[in-house]
DOFI-810163 format. One record per residue (C-alpha): x, y, z. Coordinates in nm, 3 decimals, decimal comma. Example, Ala and Ser with C-alpha at 12.3 -4.5 7.8 and 13.67 -1.06 7.14 Angstrom:
REM DOFI-810163
        x        y        z
    1,230   -0,450    0,780
    1,367   -0,106    0,714
REM end
This chain:
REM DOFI-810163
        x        y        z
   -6,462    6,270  -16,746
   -6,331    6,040  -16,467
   -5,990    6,059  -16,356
   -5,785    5,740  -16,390
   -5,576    5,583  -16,073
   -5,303    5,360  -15,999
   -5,522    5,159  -15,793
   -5,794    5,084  -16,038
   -5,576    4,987  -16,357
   -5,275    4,783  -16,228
   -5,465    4,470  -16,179
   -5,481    4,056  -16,267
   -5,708    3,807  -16,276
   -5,481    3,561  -16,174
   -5,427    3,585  -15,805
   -5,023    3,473  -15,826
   -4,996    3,759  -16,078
   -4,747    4,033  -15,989
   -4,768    4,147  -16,350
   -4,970    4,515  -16,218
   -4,747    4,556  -15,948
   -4,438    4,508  -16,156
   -4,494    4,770  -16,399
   -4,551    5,024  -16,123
   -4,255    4,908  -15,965
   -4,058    4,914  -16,324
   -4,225    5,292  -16,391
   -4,113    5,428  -16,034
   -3,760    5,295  -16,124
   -3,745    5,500  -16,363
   -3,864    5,811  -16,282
   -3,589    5,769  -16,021
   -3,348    5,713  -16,310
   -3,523    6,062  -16,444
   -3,439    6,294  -16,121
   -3,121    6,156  -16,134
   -3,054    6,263  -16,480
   -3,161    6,556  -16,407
   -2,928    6,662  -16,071
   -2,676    6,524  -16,259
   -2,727    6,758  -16,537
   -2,738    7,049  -16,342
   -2,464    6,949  -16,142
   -2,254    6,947  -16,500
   -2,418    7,268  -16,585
   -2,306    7,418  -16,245
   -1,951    7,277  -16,394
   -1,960    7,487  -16,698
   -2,096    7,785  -16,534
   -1,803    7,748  -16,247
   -1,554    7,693  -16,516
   -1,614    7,993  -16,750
   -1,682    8,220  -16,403
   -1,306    8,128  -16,326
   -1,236    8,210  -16,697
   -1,413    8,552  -16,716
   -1,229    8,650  -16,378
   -0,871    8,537  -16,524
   -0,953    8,750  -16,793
   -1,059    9,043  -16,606
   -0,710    9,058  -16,480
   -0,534    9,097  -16,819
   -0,363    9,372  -16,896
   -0,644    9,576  -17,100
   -0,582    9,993  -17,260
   -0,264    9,995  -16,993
   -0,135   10,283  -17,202
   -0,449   10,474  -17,244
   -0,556   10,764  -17,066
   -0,833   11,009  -16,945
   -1,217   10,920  -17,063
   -1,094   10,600  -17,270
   -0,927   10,458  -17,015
   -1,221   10,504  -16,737
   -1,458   10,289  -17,003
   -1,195   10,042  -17,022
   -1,155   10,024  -16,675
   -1,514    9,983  -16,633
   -1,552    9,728  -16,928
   -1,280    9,521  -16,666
   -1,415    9,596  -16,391
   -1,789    9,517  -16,505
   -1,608    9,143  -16,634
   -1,499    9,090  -16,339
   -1,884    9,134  -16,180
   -1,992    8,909  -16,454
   -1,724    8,602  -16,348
   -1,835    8,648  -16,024
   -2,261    8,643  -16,064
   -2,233    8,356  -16,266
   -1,950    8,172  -15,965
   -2,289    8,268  -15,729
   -2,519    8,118  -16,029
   -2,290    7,771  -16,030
   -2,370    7,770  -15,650
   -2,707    7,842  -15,724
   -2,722    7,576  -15,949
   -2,544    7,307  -15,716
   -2,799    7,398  -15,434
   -3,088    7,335  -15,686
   -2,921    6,994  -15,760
   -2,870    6,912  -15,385
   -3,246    6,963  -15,296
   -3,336    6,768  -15,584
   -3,150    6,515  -15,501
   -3,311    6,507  -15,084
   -3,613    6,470  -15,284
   -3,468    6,139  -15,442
   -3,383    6,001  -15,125
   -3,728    6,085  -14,955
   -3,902    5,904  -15,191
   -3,667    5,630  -15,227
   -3,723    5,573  -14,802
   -4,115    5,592  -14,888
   -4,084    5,319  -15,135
   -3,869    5,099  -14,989
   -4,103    5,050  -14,667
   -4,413    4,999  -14,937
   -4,176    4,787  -15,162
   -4,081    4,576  -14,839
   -4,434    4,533  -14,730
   -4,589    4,407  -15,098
   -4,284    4,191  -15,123
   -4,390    4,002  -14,779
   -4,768    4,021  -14,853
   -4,683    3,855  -15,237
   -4,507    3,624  -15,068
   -4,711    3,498  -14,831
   -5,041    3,488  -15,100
   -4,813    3,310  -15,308
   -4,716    3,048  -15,083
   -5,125    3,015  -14,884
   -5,246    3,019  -15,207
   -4,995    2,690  -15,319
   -5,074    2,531  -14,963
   -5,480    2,615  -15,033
   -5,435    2,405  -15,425
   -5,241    2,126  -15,251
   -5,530    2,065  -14,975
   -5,756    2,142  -15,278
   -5,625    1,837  -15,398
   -5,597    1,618  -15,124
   -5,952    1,716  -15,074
   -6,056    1,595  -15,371
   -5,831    1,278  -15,405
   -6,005    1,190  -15,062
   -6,361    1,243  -15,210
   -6,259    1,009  -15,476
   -6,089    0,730  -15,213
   -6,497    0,779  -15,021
   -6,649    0,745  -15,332
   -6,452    0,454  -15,418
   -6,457    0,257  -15,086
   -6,816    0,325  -15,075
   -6,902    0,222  -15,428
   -6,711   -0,112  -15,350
   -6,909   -0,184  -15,006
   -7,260   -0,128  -15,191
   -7,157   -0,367  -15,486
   -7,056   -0,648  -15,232
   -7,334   -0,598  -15,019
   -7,507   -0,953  -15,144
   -7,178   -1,116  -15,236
   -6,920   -1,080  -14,966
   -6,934   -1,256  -14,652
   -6,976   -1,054  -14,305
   -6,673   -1,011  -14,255
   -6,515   -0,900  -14,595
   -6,841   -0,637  -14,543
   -6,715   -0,533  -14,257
   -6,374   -0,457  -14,351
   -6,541   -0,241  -14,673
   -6,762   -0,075  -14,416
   -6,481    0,004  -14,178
   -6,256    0,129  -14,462
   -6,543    0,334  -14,629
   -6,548    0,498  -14,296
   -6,224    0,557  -14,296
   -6,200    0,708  -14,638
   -6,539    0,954  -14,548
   -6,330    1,059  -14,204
   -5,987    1,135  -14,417
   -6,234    1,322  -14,673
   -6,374    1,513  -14,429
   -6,083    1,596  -14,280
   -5,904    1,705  -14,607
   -6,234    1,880  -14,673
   -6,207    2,089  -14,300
   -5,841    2,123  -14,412
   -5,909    2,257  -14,729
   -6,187    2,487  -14,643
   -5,967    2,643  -14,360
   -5,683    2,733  -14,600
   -5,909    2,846  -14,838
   -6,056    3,082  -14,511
   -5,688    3,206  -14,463
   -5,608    3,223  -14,824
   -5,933    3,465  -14,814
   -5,812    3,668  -14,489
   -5,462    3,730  -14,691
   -5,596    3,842  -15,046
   -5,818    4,047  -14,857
   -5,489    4,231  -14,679
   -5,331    4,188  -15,022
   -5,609    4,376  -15,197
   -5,594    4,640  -14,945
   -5,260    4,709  -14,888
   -5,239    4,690  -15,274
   -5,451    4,963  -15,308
   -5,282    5,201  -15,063
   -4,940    5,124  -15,254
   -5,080    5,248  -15,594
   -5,216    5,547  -15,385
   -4,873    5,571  -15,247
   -4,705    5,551  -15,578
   -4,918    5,748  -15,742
   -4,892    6,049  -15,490
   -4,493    6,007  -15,551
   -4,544    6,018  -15,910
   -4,745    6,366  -15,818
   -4,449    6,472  -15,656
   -4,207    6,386  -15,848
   -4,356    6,535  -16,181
   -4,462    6,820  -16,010
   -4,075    6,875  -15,812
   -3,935    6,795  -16,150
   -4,121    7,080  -16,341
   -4,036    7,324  -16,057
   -3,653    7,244  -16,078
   -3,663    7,293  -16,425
   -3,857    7,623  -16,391
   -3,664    7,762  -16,109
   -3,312    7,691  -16,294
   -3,466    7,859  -16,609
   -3,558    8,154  -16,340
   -3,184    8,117  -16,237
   -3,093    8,144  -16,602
   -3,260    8,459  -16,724
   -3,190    8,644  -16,380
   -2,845    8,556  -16,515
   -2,903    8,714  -16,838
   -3,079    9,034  -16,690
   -2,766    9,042  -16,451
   -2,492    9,035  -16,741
   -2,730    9,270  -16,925
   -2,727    9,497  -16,659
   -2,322    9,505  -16,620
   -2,275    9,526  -16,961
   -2,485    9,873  -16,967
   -2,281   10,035  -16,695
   -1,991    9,976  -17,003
   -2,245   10,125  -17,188
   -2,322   10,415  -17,014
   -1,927   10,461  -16,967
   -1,856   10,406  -17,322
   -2,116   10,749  -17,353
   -1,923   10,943  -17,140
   -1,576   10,882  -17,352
   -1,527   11,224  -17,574
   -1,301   11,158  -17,816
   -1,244   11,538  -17,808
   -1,185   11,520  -17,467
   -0,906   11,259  -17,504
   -0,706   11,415  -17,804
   -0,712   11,751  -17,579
   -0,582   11,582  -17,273
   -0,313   11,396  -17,439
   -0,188   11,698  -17,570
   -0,185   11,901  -17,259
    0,001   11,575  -17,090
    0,251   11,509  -17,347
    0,303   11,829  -17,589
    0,633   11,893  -17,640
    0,676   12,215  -17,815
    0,464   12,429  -18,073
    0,747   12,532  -18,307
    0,824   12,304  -18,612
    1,193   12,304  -18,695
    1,385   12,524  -18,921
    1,330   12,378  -19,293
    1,670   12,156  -19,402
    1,876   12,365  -19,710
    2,059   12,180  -20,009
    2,392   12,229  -20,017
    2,572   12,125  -20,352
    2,896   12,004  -20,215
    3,176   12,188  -20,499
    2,980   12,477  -20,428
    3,074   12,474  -20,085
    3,426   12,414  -20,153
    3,410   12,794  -20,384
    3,236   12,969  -20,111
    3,502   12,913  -19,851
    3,732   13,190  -19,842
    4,137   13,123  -19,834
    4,324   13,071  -19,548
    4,499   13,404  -19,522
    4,899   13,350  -19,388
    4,950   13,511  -19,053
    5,055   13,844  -19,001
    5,469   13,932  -19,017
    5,555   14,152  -18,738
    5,822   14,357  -18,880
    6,093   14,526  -18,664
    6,092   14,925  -18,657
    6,433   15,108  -18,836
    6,789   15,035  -18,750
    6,896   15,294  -18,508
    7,120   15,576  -18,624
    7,515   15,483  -18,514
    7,648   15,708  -18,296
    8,020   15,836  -18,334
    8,229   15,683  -18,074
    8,629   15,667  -18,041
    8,640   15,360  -18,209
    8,511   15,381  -18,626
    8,255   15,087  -18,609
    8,079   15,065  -18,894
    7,758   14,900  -18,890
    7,554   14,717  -19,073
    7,168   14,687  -19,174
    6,971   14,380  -19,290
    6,892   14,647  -19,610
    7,280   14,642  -19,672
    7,282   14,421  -19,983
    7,644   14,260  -19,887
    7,504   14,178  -19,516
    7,519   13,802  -19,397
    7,527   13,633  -19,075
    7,808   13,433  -19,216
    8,047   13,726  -19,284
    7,998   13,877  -18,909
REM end
């Protein structure tokens, strides 16, 4: 089957017709308007992926199993750490992203610069056909106006051949002549624009031609770039996933090594404080307390040892003992 081209379907048979032209001009307009929905899409997803990068490593610094300890606490400190990783491959997958954009982009401008020298150049060459091919119907028409006047003027001389005088055949002759010299001038006139009218289609038609080849090569590109950003950021997207898969198994693997065993052991051996329970609490009725107190017992009297024996002196003095029923402080 043949293969269809710009250059052989963008036509009119109207030589003032831009109609062909247009649309290719109207279709590479908007696969412009395409690559730059597309950089600016990636440039938003580079946004997002930025954004939650910056997210994942604010989170990574939160204060995660702070009071844990031994294999627990390693896995945690791995699940952190391993976040942390993960905010910072997708921060290198937003650049990623923006660089993808930025080449994309350069490829806009490129072909923009290509077009605009080819846009520049039809522009001048429609002009110009344009405007030779107005000057070409305007001689046309003078031409044929003049043919008419010859016609005329000669018609009128043959008529009055027998009837006019000399002179008045004269003047018809001379102004017959006339008209046959202004028609062959509009005719020399008209045949030379219609020469240079010629020359530009010709220039038209060819530089025509190489445009659609131009366009169509950009259109080549431009699908063809297009596809490969979109591939290469999908690339970007599951290397992304294979990376965060990755991180997440070294949790995983760290998670494995956490004995639960293991922990309960060590936080004994760190915190035990003693292996004897204390001594069981008694009931104690409180009147039956009261009974099993003993009574205060009154301190022991001291008693003196026995009066001494009086002696006999010169002088009778009797004394007297406290066991002497009549004795008294009073009396003595």
């Amino acid at each position: 089957m043949r293969e269809l081209h710009f250059k052989d379907n963008f036509w009119s048979s109207d030589i003032t017709s831009t109609v062909g032209y247009d649309t290719l001009i109207q279709h590479m307009n908007d696969g412009k308007r395409t690559c730059k929905e597309v950089e600016d899409f990636m440039k938003a997803r580079a946004s997002i992926e930025e954004k939650y990068a910056k997210e994942l490593l604010s989170l990574s610094k939160k204060v995660c199993g702070h009071n844990e300890m031994n294999t627990l606490k390693r896995s945690l400190d791995v699940f952190k750490l391993q976040i942390e990783n993960l905010g910072l491959s997708h921060l290198q997958l937003a650049q990623t992203i923006r660089e993808e954009a930025k080449k994309l982009e350069d490829f806009k401008e490129r072909q923009r610069d290509i077009r605009k020298k080819t846009e520049q150049q039809m522009d001048a060459l429609h002009k110009q056909k344009a405007t030779m091919y107005k000057k070409t119907m305007e001689t046309k028409k003078t031409y044929e106006q003049k043919c008419r006047d010859k016609e005329e003027a000669e018609q009128n001389m043959n008529r009055s051949a027998t009837t006019s005088s000399a002179r008045q055949q004269e003047k018809l002759y001379t102004k017959a002549q006339q008209a046959k010299q202004s028609a062959e001038e509009a005719d020399r006139i008209y045949s030379h624009n219609v020469s240079l009218l010629a020359k530009i289609r010709e220039e038209w038609l060819n530089e025509y031609a190489k445009a659609c080849e131009s366009f169509e090569r950009q259109e080549v590109e431009r699908i063809n770039n297009l596809r490969n950003v979109v591939w290469t950021h999908l690339n970007h997207l599951s290397q992304q996933c294979v990376t965060n898969d990755e991180l997440y198994e070294e949790v995983r693997k760290s998670l494995e090594l956490c004995n639960i065993q293991e922990d309960i052991e060590h936080f004994i051996n760190v915190r035990r404080t003693g292996d004897k329970p204390p001594a069981p609490i008694l009931y104690e009725n409180f009147y039956s307390n009261q009974r099993a107190v003993p009574p205060r017992q009154p301190p022991p009297v001291v008693r003196r040892g026995p009066a001494p024996v009086p002696g006999t002196t010169g002088e009778d003095v009797t004394y007297s003992t406290i066991q002497d029923p009549g004795y008294s402080l009073i009396r003595y």
